[in-house]
DRENFI-678576 format. One record per residue (C-alpha): residue in one letter; chain; z, x, y. Coordinates in pm, whole numbers. Layout:
N
+-------+-------+--------+--------+--------+
! lotor ! fivex !      z !      x !      y !
+-------+-------+--------+--------+--------+
!     A !     A !      Z !      X !      Y !
...
+-------+-------+--------+--------+--------+
END
This chain:
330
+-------+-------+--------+--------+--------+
! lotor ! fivex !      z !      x !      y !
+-------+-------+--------+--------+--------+
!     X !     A ! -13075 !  13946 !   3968 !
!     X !     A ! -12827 !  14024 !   4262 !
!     X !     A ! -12868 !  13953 !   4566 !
!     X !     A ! -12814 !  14350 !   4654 !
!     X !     A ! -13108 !  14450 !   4398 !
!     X !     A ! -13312 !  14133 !   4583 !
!     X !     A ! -13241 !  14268 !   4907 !
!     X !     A ! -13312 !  14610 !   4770 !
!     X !     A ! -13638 !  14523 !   4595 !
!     X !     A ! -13730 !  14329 !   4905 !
!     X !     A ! -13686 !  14628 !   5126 !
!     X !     A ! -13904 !  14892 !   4890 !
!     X !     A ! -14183 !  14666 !   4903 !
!     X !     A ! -14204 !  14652 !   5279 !
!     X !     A ! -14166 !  14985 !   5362 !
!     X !     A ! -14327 !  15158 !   5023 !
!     X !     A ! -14210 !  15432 !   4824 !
!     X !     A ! -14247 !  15721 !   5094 !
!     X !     A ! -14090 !  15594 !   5401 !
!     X !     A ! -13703 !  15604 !   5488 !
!     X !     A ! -13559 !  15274 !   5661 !
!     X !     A ! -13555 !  15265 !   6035 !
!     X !     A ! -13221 !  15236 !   6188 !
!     X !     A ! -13308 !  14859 !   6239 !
!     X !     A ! -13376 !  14835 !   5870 !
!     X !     A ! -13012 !  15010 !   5797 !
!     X !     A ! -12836 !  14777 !   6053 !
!     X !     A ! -13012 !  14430 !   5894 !
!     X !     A ! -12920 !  14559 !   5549 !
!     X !     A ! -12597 !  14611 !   5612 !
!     X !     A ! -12545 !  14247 !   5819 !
!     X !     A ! -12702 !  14074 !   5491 !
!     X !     A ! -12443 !  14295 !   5344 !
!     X !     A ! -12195 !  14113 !   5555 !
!     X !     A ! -12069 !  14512 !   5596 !
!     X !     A ! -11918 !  14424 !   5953 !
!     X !     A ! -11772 !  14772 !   5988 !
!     X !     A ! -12159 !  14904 !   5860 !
!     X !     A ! -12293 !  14753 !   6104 !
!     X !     A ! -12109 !  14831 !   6379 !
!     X !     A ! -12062 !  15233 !   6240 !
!     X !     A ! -12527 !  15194 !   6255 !
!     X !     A ! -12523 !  15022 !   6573 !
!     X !     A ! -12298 !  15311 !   6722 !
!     X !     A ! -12518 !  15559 !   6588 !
!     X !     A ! -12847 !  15404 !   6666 !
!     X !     A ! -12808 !  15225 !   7008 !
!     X !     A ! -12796 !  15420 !   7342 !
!     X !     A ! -12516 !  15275 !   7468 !
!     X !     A ! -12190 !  15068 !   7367 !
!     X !     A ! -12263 !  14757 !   7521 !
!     X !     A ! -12386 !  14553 !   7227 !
!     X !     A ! -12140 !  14704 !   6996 !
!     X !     A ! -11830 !  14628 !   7221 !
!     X !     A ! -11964 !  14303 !   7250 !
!     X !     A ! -12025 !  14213 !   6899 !
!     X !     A ! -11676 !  14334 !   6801 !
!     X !     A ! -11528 !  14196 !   7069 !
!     X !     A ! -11688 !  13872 !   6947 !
!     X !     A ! -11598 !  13963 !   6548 !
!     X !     A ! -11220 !  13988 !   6635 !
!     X !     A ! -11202 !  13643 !   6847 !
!     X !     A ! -11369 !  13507 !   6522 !
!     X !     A ! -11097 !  13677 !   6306 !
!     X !     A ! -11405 !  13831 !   6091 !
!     X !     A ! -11302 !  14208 !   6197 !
!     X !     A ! -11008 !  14348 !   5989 !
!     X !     A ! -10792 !  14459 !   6226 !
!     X !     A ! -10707 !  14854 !   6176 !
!     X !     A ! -10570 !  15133 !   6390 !
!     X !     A ! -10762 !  15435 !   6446 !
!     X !     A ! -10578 !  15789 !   6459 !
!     X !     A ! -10500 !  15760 !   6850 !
!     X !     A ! -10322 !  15414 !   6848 !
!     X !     A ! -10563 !  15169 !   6949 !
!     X !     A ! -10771 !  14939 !   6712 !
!     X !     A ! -11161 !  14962 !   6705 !
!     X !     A ! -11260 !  14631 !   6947 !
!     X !     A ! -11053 !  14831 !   7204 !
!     X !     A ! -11176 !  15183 !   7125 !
!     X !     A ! -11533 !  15051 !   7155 !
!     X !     A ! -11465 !  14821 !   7519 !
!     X !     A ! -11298 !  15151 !   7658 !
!     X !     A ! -11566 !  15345 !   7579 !
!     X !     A ! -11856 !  15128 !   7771 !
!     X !     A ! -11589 !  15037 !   8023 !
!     X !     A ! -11569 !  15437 !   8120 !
!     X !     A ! -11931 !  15441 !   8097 !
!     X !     A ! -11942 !  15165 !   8366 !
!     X !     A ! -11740 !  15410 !   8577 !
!     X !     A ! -12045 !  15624 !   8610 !
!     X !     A ! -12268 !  15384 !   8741 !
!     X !     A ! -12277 !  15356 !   9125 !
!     X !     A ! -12268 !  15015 !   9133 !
!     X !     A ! -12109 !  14860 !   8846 !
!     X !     A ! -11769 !  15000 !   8796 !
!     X !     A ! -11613 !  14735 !   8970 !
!     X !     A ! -11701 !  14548 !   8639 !
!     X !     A ! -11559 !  14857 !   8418 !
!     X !     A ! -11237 !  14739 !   8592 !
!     X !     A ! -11236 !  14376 !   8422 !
!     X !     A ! -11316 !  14538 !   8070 !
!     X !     A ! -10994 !  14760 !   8118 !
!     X !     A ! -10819 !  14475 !   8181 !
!     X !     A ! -10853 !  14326 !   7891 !
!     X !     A ! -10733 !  14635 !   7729 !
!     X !     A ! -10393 !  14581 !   7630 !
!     X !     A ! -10301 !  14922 !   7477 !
!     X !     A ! -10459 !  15197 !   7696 !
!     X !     A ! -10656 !  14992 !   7972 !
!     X !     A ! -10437 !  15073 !   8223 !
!     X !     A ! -10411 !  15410 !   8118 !
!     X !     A ! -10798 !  15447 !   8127 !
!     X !     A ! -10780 !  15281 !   8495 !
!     X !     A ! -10568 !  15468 !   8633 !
!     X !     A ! -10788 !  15779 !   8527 !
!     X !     A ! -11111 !  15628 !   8644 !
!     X !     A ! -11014 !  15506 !   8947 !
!     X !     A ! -10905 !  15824 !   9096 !
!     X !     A ! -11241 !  15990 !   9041 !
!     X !     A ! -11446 !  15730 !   9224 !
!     X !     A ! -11562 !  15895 !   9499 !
!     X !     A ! -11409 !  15685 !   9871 !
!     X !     A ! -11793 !  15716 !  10074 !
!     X !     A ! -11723 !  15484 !  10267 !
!     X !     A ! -11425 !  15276 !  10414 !
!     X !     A ! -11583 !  14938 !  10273 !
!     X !     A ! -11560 !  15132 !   9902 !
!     X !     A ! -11193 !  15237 !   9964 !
!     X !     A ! -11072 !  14899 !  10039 !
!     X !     A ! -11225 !  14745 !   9742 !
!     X !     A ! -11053 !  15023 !   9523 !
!     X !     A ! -10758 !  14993 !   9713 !
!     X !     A ! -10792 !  14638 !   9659 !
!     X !     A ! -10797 !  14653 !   9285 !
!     X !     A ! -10474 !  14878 !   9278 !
!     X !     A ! -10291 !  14670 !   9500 !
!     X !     A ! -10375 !  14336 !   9265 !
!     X !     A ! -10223 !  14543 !   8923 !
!     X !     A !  -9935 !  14708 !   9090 !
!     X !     A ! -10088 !  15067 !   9111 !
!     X !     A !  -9876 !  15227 !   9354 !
!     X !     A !  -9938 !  15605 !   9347 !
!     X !     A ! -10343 !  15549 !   9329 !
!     X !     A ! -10266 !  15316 !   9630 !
!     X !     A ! -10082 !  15596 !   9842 !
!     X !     A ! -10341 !  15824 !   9648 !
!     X !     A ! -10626 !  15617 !   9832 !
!     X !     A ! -10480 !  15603 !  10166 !
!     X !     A ! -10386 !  15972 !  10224 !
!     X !     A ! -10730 !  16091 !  10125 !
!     X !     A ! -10879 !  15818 !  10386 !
!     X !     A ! -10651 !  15894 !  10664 !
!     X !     A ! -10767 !  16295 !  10620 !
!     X !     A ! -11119 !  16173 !  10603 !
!     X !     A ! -11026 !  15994 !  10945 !
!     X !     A ! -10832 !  16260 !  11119 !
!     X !     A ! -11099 !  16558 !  11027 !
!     X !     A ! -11363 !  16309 !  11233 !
!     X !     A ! -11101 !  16267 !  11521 !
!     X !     A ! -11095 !  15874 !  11419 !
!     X !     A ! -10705 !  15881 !  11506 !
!     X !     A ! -10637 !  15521 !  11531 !
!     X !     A ! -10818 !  15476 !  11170 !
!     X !     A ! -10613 !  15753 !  11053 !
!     X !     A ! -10326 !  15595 !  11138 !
!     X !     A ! -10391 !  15287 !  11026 !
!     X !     A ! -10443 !  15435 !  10630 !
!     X !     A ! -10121 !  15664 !  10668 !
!     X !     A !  -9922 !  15328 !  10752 !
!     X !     A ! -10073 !  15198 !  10434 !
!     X !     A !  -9989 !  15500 !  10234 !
!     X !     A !  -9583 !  15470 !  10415 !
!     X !     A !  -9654 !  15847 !  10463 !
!     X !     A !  -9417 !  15948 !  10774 !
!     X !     A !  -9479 !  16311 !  10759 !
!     X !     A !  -9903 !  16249 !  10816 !
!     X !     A !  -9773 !  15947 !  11113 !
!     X !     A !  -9594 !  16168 !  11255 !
!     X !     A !  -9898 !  16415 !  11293 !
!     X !     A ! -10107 !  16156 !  11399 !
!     X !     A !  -9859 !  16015 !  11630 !
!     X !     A !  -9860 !  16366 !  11795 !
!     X !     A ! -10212 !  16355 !  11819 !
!     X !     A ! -10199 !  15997 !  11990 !
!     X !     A ! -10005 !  16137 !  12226 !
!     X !     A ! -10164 !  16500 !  12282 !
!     X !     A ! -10462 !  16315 !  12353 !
!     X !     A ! -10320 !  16061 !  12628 !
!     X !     A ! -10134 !  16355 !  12821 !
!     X !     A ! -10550 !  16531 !  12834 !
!     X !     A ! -10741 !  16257 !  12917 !
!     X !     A ! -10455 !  15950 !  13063 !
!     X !     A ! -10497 !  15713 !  12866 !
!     X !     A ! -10452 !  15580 !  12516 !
!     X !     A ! -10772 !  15522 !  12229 !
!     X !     A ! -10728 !  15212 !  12026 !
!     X !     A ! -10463 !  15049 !  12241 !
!     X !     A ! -10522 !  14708 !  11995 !
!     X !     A ! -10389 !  14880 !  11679 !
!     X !     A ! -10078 !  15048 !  11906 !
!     X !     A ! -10015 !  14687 !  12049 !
!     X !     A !  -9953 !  14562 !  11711 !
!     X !     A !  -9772 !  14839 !  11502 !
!     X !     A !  -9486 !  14599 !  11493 !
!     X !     A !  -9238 !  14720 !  11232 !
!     X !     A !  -9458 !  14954 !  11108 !
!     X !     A !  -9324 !  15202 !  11377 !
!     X !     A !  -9047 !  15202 !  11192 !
!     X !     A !  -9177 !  15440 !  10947 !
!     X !     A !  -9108 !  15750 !  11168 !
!     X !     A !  -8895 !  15823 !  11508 !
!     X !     A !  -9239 !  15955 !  11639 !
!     X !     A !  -9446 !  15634 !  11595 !
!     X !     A !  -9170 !  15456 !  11696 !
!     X !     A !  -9162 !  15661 !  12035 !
!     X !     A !  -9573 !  15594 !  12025 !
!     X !     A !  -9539 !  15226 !  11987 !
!     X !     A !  -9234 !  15194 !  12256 !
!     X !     A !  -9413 !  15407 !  12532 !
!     X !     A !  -9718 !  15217 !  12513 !
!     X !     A !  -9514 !  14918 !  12532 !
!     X !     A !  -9311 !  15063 !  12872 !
!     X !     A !  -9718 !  15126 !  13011 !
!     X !     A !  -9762 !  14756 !  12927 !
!     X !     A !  -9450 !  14634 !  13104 !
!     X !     A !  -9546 !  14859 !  13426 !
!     X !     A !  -9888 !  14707 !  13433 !
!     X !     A !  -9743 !  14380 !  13424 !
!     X !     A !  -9496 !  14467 !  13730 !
!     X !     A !  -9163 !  14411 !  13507 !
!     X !     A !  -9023 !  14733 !  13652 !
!     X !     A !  -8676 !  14684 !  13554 !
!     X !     A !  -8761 !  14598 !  13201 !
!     X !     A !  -8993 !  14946 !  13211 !
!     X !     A !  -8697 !  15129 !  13415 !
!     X !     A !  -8514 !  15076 !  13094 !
!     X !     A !  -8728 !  15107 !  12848 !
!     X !     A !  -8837 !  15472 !  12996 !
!     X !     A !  -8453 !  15555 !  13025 !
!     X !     A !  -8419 !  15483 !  12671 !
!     X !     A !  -8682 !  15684 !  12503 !
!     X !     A !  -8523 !  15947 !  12733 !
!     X !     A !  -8177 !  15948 !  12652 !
!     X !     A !  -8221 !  15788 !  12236 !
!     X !     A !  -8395 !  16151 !  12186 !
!     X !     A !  -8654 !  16031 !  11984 !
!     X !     A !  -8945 !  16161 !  12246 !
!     X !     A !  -9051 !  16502 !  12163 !
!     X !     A !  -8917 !  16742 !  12407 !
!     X !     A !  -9312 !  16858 !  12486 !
!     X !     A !  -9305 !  16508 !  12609 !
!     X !     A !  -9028 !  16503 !  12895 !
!     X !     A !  -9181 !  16632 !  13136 !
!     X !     A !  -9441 !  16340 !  13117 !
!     X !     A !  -9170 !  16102 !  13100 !
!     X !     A !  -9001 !  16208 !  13408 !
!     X !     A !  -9345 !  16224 !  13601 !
!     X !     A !  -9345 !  15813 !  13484 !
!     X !     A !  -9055 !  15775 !  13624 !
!     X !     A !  -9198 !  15895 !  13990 !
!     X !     A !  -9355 !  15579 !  14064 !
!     X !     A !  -9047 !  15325 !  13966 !
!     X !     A !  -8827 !  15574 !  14185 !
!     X !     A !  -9041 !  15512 !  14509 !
!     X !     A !  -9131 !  15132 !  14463 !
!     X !     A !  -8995 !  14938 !  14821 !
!     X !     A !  -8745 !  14754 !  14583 !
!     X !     A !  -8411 !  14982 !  14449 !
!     X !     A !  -8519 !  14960 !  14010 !
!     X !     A !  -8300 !  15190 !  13895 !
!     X !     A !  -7939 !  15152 !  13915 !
!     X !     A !  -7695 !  15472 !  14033 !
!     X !     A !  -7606 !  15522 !  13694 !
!     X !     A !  -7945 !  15516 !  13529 !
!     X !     A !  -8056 !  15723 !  13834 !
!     X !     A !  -7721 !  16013 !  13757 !
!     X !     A !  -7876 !  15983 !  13340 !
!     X !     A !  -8237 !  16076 !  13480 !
!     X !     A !  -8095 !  16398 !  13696 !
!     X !     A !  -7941 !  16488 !  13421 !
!     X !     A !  -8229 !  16448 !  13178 !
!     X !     A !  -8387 !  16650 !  13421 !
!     X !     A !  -8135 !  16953 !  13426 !
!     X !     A !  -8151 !  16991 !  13096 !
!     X !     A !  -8532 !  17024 !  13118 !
!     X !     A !  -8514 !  17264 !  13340 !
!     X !     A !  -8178 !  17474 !  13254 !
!     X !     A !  -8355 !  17648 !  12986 !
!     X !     A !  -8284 !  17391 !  12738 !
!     X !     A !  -8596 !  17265 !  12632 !
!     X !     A !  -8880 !  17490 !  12827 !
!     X !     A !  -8757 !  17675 !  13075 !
!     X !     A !  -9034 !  17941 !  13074 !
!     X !     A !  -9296 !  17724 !  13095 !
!     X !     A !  -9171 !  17569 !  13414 !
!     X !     A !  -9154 !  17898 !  13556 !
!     X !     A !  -9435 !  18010 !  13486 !
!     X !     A !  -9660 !  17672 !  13529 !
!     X !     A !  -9668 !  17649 !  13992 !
!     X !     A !  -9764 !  17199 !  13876 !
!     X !     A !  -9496 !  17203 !  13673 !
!     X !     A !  -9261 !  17364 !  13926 !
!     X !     A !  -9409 !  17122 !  14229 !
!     X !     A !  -9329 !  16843 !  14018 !
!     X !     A !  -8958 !  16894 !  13941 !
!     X !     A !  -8889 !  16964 !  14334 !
!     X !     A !  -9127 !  16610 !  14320 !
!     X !     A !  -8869 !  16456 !  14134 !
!     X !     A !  -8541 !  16555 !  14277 !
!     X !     A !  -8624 !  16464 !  14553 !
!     X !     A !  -8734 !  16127 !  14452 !
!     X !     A !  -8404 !  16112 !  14258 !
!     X !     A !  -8189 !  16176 !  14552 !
!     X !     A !  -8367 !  15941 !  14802 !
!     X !     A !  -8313 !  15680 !  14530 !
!     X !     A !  -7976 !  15771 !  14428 !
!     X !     A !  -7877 !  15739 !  14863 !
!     X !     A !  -8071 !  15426 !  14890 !
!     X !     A !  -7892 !  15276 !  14552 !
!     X !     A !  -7546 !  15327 !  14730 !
!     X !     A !  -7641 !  15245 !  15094 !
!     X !     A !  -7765 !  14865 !  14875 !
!     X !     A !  -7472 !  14918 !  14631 !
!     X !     A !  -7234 !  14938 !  14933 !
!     X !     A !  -7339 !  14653 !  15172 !
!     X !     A !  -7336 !  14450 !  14856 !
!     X !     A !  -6927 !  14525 !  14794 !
!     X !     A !  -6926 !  14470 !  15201 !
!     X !     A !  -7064 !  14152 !  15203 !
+-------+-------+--------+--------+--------+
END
């Protein structure tokens, strides 16, 4: 007798003539069978989920016991079945992190599935983003990585979080949305004096590179840091450059001017008779209906301040040539 009529026989007698096999009976049959692809065909069907048939094929094709064939979409049936629990890992709150490993070893369409996945995990929290963010970084994933950043630095800016929203748009190399938030920076020093999360400003380095309008953030903190340090000449400069390099918004001038008040009226002479003749004219221009002429007029502070500064300006400019001459006299 053969062992199939055996194994038949066998089977008839345990679960009599009226009964049907269970699907455990089916799967056992077929693994006495050795039917591999039975087996895992009964396991897919009966099992309510893929993780012990993407396992056990996994383990099959290591082993060399699993012909190798392709199904109609490309990919052979150990990587069909991991990309199939790997997406249902992706589900799962908490364990899609570990989806990510089974795509890995993927070599046909795991990145493909990644790249998918990843994008629909939903960024709750920042801790969540930078472990995703993490993950594209490590394989090279450079749109999900700008992707990632963007949508956090929104997130950020719609909860007024400015300094974390400019941290992710640095991430994401987005100038346009630095910009913006660069704007912002500044809007909010010019209503309240002062500037939120002066630690991440300190330290763009050449990050504020990535638009003229961080760049202009990053510099004019730096000119507030030289003032509070008393290096007036080195702030004198620095002011005069932002000025005259046209990289400050023009909204901005008027601010710029105002922190030039203080240098102009300090007991020692900072600014020279030339930088003093650049800041008059910086100032005509401002008000010579170049940049916001009807605003001045129409704004009494505004107005107050300009006569403010021209007259600092001159006093300056006479006392820079009074020291200027008895210099050249001595």
């Amino acid at each position: 007798m053969s062992y199939n009529l055996i194994l038949q026989s066998s089977m008839d007698m345990f679960l009599g003539e009226e009964s049907s096999p269970e699907p455990l009976d089916t799967i056992l049959m077929a693994a006495f069978e050795f039917e591999l692809h039975q087996v895992i065909k009964e396991c897919s069907v009966a099992l309510s989920n893929w993780w012990f048939v993407a396992h056990l094929t996994d383990l099959l094709d290591h082993c060399k016991l699993l012909q190798s064939h392709n199904l109609y979409f490309g990919s052979n049936m150990r990587e069909f079945l991991l990309l199939e629990y790997a997406s249902g890992l992706f589900s799962h709150h908490s364990l899609w992190q570990l989806g990510v490993d089974y795509f890995d070893h993927c070599p046909e369409y795991g990145r493909v599935y990644l790249e998918l996945h990843i994008e629909r995990i939903p960024l709750n929290t920042e801790q969540k983003a930078l472990k995703v963010l993490r993950i594209c970084e490590q394989r090279q994933m450079h749109e999900q990585v700008r992707s990632i950043c963007k949508i956090m630095a929104m997130k950020a800016l719609r909860n007024n979080r400015l300094g974390s929203a400019l941290s992710w748009s640095i991430r994401a190399k987005d100038a346009a949305f630095a910009t913006l938030i660069s704007d912002r920076f500044l809007k909010d020093y010019c209503e309240r004096g002062r500037f939120s999360d002066l630690d991440l400003i300190d330290n763009l380095g050449p990050s504020m590179l990535l638009s003229d309008r961080l760049t202009f953030l990053g510099k004019y903190r730096e000119f507030h840091r030289l003032y509070g340090e008393k290096r007036f000449s080195e702030a004198a400069r620095l002011l005069l450059m932002l000025m005259t390099a046209h990289i400050a918004p023009c909204s901005f001038w008027m601010t710029l001017l105002t922190d030039a008040l203080p240098l102009l009226e300090q007991k020692e002479v900072i600014f020279s008779a030339e930088q003093t003749y650049e800041l008059m004219q910086c100032l005509e221009d401002l008000t010579a209906g170049k940049l916001d002429k009807q605003k001045l007029q129409d704004d009494d502070v505004e107005t107050m301040k300009v006569e403010m500064l021209r007259l600092a300006l001159a006093r300056n400019l006479a006392r820079v040539i009074v020291k200027e001459g008895t210099l050249e006299g001595s």
